[in-house]
DRENBAFI-843390 format. One record per residue (C-alpha): residue number from 1; x, y, z. Coordinates in pm, 1 decimal, always signed. Layout:
REM DRENBAFI-843390
<rec><n>NUM</n><px>X</px><py>Y</py><pz>Z</pz></rec>
...
This chain:
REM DRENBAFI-843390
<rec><n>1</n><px>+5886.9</px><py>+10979.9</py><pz>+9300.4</pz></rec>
<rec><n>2</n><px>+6134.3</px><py>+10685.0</py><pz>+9217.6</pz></rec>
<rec><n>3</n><px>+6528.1</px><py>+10771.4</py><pz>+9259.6</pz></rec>
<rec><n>4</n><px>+6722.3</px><py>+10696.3</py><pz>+8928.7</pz></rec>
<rec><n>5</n><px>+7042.9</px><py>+10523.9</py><pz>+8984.9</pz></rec>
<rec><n>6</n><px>+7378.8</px><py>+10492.4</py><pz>+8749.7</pz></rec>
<rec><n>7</n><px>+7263.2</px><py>+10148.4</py><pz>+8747.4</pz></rec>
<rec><n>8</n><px>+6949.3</px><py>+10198.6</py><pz>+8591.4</pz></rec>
<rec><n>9</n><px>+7012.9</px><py>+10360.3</py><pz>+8318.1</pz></rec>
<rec><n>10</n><px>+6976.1</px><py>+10186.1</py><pz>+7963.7</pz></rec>
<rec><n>11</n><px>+7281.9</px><py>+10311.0</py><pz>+7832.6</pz></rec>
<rec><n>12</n><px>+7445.6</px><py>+10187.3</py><pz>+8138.4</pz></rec>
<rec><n>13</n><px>+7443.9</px><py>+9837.7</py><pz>+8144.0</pz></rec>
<rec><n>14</n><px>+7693.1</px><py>+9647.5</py><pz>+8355.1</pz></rec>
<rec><n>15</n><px>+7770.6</px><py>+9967.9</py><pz>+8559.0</pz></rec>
<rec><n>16</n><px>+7612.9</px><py>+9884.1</py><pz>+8847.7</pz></rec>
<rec><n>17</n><px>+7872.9</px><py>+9925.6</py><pz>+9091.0</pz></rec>
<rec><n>18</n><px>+7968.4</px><py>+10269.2</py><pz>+8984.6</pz></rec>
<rec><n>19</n><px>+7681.2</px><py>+10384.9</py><pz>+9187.4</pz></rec>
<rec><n>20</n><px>+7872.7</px><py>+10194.3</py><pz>+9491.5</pz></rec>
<rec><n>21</n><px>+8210.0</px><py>+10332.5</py><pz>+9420.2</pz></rec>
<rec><n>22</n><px>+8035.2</px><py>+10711.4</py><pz>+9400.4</pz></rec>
<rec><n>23</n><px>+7897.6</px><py>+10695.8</py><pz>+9737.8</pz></rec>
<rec><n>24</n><px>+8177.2</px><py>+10545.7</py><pz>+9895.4</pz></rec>
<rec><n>25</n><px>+8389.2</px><py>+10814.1</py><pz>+9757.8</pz></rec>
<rec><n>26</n><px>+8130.2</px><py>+11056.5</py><pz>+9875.4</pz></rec>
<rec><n>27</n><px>+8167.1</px><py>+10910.2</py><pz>+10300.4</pz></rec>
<rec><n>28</n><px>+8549.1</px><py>+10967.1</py><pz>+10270.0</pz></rec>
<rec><n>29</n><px>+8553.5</px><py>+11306.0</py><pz>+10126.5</pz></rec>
<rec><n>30</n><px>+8447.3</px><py>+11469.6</py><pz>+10435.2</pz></rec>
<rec><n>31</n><px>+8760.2</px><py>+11356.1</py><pz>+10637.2</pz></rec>
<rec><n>32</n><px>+9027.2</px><py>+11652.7</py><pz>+10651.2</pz></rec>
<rec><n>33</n><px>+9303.3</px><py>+11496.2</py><pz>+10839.3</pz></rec>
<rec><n>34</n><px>+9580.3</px><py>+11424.7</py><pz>+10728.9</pz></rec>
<rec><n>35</n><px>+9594.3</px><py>+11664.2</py><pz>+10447.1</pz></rec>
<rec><n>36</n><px>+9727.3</px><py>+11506.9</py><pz>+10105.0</pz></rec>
<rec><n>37</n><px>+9810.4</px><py>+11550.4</py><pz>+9761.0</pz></rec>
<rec><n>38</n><px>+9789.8</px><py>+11357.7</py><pz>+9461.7</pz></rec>
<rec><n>39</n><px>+10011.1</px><py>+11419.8</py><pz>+9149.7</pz></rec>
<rec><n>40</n><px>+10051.2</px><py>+11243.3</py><pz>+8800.4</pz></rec>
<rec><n>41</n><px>+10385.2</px><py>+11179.1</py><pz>+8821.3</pz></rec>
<rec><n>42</n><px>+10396.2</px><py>+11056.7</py><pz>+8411.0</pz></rec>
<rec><n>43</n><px>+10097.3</px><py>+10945.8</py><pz>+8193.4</pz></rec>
<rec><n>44</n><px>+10060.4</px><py>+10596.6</py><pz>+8394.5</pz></rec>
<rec><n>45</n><px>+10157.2</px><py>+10689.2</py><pz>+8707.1</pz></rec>
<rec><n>46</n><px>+10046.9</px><py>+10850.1</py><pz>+9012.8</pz></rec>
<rec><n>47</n><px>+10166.8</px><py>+10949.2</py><pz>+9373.1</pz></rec>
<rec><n>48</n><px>+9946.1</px><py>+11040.8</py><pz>+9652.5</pz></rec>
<rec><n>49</n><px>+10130.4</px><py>+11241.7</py><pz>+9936.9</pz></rec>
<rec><n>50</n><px>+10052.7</px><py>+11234.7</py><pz>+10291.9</pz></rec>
<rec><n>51</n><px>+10156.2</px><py>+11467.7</py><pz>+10593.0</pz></rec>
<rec><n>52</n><px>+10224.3</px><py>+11213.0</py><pz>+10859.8</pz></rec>
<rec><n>53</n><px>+10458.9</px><py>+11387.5</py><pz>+11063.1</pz></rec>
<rec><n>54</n><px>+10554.8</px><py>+11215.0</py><pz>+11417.4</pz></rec>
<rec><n>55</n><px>+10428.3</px><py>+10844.0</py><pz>+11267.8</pz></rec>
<rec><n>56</n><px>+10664.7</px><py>+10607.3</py><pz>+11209.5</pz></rec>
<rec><n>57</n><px>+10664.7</px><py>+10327.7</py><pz>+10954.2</pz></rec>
<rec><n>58</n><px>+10541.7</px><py>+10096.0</py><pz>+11205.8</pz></rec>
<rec><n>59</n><px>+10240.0</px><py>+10309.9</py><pz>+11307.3</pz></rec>
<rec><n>60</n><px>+10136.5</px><py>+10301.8</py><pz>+10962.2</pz></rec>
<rec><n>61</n><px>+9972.7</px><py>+10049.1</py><pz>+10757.7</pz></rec>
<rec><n>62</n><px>+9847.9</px><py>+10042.7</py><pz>+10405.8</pz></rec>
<rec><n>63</n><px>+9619.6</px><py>+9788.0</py><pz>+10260.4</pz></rec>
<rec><n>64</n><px>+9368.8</px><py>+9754.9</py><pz>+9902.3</pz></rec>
<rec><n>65</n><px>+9071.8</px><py>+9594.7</py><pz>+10008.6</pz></rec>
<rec><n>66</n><px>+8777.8</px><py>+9599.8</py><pz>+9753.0</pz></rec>
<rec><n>67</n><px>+8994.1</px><py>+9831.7</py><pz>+9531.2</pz></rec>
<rec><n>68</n><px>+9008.3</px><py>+10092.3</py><pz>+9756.6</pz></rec>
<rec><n>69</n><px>+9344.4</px><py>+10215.1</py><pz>+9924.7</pz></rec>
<rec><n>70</n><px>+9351.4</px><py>+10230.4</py><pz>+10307.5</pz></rec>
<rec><n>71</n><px>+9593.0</px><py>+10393.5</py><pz>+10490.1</pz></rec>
<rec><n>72</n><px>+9574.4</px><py>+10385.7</py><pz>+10857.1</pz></rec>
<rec><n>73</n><px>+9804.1</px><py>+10559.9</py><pz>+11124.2</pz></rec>
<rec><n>74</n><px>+9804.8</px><py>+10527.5</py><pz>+11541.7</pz></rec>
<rec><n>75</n><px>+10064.5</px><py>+10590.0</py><pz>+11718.0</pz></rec>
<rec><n>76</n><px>+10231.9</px><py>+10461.0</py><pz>+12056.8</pz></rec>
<rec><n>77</n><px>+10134.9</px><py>+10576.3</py><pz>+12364.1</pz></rec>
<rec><n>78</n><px>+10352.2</px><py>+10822.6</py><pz>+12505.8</pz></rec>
<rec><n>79</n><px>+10505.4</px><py>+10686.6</py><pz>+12821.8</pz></rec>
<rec><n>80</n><px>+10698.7</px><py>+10962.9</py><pz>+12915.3</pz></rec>
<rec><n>81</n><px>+10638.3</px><py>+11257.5</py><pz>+13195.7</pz></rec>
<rec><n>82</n><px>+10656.2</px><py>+11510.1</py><pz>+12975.5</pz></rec>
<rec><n>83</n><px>+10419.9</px><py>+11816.6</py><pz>+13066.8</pz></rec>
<rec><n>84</n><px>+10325.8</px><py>+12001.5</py><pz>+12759.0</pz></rec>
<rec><n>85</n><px>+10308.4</px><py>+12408.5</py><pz>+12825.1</pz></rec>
<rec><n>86</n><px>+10124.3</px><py>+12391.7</py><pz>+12468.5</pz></rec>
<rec><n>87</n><px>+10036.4</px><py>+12038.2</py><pz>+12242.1</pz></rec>
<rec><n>88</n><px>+9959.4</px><py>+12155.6</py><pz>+11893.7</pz></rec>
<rec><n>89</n><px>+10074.9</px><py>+11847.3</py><pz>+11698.8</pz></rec>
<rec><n>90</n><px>+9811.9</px><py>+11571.8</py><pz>+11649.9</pz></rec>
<rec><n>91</n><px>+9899.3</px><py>+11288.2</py><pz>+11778.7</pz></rec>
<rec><n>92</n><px>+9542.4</px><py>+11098.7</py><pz>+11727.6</pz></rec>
<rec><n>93</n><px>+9487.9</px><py>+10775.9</py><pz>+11512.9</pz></rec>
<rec><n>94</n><px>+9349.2</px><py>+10846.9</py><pz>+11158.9</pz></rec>
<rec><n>95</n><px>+9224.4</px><py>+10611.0</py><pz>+10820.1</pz></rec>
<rec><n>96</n><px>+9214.4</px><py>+10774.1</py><pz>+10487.4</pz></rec>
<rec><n>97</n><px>+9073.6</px><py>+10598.3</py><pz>+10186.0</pz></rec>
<rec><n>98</n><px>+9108.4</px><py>+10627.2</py><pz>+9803.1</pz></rec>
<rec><n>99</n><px>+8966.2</px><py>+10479.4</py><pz>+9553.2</pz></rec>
<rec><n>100</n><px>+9139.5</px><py>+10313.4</py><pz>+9270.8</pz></rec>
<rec><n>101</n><px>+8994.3</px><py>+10241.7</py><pz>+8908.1</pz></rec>
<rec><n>102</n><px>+9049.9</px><py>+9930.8</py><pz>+8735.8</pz></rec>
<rec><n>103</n><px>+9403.4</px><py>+9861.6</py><pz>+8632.1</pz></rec>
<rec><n>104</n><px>+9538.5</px><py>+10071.8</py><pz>+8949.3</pz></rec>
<rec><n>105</n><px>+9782.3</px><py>+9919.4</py><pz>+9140.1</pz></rec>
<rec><n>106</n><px>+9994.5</px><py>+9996.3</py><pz>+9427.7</pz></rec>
<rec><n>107</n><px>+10357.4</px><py>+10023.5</py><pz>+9320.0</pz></rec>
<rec><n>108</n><px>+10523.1</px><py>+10111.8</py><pz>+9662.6</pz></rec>
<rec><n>109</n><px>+10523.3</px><py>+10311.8</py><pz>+9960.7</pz></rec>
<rec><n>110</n><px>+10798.6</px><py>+10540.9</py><pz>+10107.6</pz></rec>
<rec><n>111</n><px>+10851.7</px><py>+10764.0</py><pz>+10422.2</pz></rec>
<rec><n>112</n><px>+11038.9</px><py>+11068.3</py><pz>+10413.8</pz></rec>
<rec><n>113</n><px>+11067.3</px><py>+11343.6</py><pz>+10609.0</pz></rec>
<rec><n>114</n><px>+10686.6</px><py>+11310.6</py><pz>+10765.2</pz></rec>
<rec><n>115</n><px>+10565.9</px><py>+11268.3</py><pz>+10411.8</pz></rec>
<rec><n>116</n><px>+10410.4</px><py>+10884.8</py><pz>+10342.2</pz></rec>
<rec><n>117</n><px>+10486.4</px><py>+10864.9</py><pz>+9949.2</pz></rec>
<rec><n>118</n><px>+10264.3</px><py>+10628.1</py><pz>+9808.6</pz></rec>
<rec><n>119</n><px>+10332.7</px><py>+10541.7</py><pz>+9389.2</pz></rec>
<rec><n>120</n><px>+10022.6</px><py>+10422.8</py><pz>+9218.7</pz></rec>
<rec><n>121</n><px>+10060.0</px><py>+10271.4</py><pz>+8813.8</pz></rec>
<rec><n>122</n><px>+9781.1</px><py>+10232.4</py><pz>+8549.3</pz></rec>
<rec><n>123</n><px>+9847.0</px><py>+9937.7</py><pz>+8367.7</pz></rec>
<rec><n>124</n><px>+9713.9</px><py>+10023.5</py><pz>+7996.7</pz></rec>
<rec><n>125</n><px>+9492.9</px><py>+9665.3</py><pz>+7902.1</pz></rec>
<rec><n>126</n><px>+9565.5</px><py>+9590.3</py><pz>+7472.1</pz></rec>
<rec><n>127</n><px>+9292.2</px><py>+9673.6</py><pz>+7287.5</pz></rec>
<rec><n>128</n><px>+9031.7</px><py>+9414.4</py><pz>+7169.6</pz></rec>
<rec><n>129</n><px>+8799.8</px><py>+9370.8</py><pz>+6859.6</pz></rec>
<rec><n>130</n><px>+8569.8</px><py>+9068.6</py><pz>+6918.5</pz></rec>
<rec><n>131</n><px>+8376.9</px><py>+9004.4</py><pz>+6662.9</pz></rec>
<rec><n>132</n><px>+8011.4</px><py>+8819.2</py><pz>+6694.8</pz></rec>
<rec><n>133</n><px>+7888.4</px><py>+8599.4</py><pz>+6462.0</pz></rec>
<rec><n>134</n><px>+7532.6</px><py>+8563.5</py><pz>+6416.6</pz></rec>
<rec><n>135</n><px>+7321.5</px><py>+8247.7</py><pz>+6382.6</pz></rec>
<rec><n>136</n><px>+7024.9</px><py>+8116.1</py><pz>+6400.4</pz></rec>
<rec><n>137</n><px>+6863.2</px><py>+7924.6</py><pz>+6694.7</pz></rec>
């Protein structure tokens, strides 16, 4: 029995990478740390909301590579003789990734409060009418 891709499909032409992007997204959904949200903030906008408490901005980074959004934390070691009685707070590395559609672009970043604010915007592409002529070969 033959698997039938996206890509495959007659209807379908040109989509081939939809397929790509779908099980991608799939690998990533499995990760549960750090928790996040993701709001629409107005019609063309979007913010995406992660709990990054005890990172600072320079343990962070944030990058778009292939149009997907990569944020990555690690923190310092801890050089200090402390001796935790109890150490609930994670303090391991982590990378979450998102994946943007066409048009999506980052529009900043901002930490606050343990929160990593990151504001995505849609930019709307004009609508175009082409029409084809038809001749003879």
């Amino acid at each position: 029995m033959t698997k039938l891709s996206f890509g495959a499909h007659p209807f379908l032409l040109g989509f081939e990478q939809l397929e790509r992007l779908v099980e991608r997204t799939a690998k990533t959904a499995s990760e549960g740390y750090p928790p996040f949200n993701i709001e629409a903030t107005s019609e063309n906008t979007y913010r995406i909301t992660l709990a990054v408490a005890g990172f600072r901005d320079e343990d962070l980074a944030i990058t778009v590579e292939d149009r997907q959004l990569v944020v990555r934390g690690r923190q310092g070691e801890d050089l200090t003789d402390r001796v935790f009685l109890h150490r609930g707070i994670a303090a391991r590395a982590f990378q979450r990734s998102f994946v943007l559609a066409d048009g999506v672009e980052v529009a900043g970043a901002d930490l606050d409060h343990g929160l990593l604010h990151i504001d995505l915007r849609r930019y709307v592409p004009e609508a175009v009418v082409q029409t084809i002529r038809i001749g003879r070969k």
